[in-house]
TIVO-2410 file (N, C-alpha, C; in nm, 3 decimals):
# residues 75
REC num residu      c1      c2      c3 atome chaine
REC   1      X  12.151  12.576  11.388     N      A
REC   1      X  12.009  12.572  11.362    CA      A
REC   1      X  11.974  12.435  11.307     C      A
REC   2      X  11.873  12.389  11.345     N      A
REC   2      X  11.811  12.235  11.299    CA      A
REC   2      X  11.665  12.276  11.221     C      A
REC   3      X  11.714  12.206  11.108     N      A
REC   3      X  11.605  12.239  11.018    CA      A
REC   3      X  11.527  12.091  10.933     C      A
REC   4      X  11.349  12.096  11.016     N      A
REC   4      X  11.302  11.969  10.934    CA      A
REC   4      X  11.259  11.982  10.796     C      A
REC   5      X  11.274  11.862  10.670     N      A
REC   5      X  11.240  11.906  10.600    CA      A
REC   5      X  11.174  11.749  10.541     C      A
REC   6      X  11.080  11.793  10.488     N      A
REC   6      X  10.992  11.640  10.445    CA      A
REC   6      X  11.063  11.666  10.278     C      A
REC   7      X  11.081  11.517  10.191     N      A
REC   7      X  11.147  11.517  10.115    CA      A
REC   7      X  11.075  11.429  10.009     C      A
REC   8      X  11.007  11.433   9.910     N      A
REC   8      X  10.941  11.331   9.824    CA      A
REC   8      X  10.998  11.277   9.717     C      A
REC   9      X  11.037  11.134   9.737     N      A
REC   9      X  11.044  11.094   9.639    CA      A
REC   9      X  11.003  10.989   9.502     C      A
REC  10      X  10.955  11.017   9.405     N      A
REC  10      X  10.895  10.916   9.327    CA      A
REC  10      X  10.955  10.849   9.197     C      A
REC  11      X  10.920  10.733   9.177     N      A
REC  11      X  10.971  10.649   9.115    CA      A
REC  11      X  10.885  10.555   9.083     C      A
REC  12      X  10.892  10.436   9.011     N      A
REC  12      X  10.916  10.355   8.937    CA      A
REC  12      X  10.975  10.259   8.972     C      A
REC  13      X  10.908  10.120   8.972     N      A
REC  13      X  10.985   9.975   9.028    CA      A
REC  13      X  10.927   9.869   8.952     C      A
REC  14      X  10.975   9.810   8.916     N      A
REC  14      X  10.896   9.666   8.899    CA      A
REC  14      X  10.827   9.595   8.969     C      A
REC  15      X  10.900   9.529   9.074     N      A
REC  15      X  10.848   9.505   9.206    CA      A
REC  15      X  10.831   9.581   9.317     C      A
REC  16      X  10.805   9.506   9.398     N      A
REC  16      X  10.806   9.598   9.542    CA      A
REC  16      X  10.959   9.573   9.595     C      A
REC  17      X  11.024   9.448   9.578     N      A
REC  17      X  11.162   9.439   9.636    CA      A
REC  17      X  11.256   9.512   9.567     C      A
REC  18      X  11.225   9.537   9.388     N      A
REC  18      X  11.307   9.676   9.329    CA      A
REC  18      X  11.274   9.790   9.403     C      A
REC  19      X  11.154   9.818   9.454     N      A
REC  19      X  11.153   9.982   9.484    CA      A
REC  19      X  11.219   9.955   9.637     C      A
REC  20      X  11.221   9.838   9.722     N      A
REC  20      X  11.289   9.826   9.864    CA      A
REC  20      X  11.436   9.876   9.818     C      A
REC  21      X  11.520   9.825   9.745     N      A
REC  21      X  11.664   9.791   9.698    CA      A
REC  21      X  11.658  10.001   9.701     C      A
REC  22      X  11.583  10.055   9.627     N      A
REC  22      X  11.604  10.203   9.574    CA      A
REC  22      X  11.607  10.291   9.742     C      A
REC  23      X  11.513  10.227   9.768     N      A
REC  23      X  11.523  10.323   9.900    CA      A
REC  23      X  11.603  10.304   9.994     C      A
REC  24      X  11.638  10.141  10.015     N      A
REC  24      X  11.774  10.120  10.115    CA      A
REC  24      X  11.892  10.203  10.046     C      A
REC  25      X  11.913  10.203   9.906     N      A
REC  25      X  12.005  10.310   9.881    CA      A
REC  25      X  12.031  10.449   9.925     C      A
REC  26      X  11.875  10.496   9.917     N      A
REC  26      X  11.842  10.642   9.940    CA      A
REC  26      X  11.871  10.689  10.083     C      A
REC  27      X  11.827  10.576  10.171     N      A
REC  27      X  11.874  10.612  10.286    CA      A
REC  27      X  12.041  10.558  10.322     C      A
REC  28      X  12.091  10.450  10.273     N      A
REC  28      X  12.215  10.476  10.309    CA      A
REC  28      X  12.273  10.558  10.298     C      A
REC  29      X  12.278  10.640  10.185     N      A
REC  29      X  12.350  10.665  10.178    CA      A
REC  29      X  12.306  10.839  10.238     C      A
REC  30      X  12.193  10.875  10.291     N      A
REC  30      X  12.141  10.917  10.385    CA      A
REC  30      X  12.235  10.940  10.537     C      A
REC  31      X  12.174  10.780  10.561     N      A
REC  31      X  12.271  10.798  10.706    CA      A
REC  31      X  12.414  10.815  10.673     C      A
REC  32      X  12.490  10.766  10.530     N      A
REC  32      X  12.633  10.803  10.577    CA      A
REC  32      X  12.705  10.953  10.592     C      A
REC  33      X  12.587  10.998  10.606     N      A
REC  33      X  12.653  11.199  10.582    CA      A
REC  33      X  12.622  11.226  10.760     C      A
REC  34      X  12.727  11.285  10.788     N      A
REC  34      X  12.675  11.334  10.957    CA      A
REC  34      X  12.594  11.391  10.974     C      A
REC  35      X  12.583  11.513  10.900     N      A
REC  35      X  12.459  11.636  10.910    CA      A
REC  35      X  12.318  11.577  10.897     C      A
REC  36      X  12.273  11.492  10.836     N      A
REC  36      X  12.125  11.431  10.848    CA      A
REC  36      X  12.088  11.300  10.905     C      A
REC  37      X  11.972  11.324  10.961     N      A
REC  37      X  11.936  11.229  11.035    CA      A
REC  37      X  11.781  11.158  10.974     C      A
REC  38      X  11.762  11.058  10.939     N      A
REC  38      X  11.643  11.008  10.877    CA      A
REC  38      X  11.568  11.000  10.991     C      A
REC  39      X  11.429  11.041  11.015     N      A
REC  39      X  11.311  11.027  11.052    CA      A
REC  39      X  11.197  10.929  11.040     C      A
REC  40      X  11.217  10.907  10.951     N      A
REC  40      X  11.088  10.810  10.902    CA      A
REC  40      X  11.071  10.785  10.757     C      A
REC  41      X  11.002  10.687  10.716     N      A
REC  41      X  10.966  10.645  10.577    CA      A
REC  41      X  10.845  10.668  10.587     C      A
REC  42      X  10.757  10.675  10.496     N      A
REC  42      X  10.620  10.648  10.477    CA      A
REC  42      X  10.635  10.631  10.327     C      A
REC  43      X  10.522  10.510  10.310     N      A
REC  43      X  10.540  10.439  10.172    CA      A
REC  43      X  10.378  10.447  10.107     C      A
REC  44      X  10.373  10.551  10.035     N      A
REC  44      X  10.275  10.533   9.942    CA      A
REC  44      X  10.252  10.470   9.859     C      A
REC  45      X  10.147  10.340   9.781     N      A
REC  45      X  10.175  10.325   9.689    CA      A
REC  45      X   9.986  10.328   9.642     C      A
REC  46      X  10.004  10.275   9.478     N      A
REC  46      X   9.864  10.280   9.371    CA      A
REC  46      X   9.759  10.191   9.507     C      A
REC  47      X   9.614  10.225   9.485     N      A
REC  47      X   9.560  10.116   9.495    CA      A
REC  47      X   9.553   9.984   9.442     C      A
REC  48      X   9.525   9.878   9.505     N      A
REC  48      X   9.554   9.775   9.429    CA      A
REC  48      X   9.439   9.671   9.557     C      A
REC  49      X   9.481   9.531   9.506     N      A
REC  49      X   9.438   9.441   9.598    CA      A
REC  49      X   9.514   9.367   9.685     C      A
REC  50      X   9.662   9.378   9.663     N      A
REC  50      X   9.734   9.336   9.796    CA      A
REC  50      X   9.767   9.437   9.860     C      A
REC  51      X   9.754   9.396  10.021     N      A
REC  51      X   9.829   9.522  10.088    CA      A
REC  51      X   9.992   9.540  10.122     C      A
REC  52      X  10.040   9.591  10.143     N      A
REC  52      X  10.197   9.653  10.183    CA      A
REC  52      X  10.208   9.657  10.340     C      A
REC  53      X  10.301   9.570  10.364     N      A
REC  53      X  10.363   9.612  10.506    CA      A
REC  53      X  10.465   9.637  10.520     C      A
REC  54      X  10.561   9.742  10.576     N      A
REC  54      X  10.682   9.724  10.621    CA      A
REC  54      X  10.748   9.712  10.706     C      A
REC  55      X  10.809   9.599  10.671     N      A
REC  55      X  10.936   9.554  10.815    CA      A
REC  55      X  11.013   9.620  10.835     C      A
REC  56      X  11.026   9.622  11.033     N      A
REC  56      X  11.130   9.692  11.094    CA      A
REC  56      X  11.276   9.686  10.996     C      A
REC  57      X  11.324   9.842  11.019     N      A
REC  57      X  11.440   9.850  10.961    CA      A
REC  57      X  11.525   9.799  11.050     C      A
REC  58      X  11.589   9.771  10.960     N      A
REC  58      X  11.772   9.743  11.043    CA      A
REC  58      X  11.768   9.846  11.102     C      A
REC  59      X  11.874   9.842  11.230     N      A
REC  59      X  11.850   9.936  11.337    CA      A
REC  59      X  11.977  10.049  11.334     C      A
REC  60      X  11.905  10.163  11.286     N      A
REC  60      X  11.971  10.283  11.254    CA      A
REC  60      X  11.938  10.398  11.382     C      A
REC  61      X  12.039  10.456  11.404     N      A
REC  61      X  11.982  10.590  11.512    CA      A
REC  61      X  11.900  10.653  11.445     C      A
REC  62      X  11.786  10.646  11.514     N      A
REC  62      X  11.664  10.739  11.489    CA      A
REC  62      X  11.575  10.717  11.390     C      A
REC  63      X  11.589  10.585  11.335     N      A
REC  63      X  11.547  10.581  11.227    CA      A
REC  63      X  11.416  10.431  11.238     C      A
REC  64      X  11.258  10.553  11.233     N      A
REC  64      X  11.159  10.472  11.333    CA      A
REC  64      X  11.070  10.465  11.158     C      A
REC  65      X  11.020  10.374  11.048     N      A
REC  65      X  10.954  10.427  10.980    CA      A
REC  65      X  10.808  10.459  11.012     C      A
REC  66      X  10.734  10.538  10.937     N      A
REC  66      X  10.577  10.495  10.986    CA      A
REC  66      X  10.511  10.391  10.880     C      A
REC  67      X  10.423  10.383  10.974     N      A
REC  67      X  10.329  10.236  10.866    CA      A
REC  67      X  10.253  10.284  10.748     C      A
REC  68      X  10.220  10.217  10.640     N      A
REC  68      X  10.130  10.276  10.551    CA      A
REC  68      X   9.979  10.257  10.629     C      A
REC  69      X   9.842  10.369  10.597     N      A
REC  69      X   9.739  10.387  10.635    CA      A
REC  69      X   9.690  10.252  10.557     C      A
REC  70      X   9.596  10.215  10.658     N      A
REC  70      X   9.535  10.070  10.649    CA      A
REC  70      X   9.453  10.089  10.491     C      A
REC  71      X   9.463   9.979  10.425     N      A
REC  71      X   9.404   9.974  10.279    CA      A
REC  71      X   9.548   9.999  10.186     C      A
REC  72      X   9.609  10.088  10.213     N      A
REC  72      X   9.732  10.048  10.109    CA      A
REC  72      X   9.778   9.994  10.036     C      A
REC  73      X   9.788   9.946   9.891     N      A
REC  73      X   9.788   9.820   9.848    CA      A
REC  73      X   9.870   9.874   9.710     C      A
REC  74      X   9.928   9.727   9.710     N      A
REC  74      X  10.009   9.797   9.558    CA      A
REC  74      X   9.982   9.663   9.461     C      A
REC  75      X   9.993   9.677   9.351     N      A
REC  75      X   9.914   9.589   9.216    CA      A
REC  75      X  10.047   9.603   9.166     C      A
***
């Protein structure tokens, strides 16, 4: 049986390249288990006045993120 499951997680960063470092963790160590397969990221963050983009991941099977909704911005 294949079972999807959306997974939230929140945190705390200093920067935006601390909270990058947390989640490349989260998913490595993600992909290193056979049984799961990552789907996607989606990156929420505060309003603010800069916006957030994210760059293509390193190229993992199956692993497509989605973009944040236009206005996104983190302070």
């Amino acid at each position: 049986m294949k079972v999807k499951a959306t997974v939230v997680f929140s945190f705390q960063a200093r920067t935006l390249e601390d909270a990058g470092r947390v989640l490349d963790d989260v998913l490595a160590r993600a992909l290193e288990r056979d049984d799961v397969e990552v789907g996607g990221v989606e990156l929420l963050s505060p309003p603010g006045e800069h916006l957030v983009t994210l760059p293509a991941p390193a190229a993992h099977a199956g692993f497509a993120p989605a973009q944040p909704p236009a206005g996104v911005g983190i302070t």
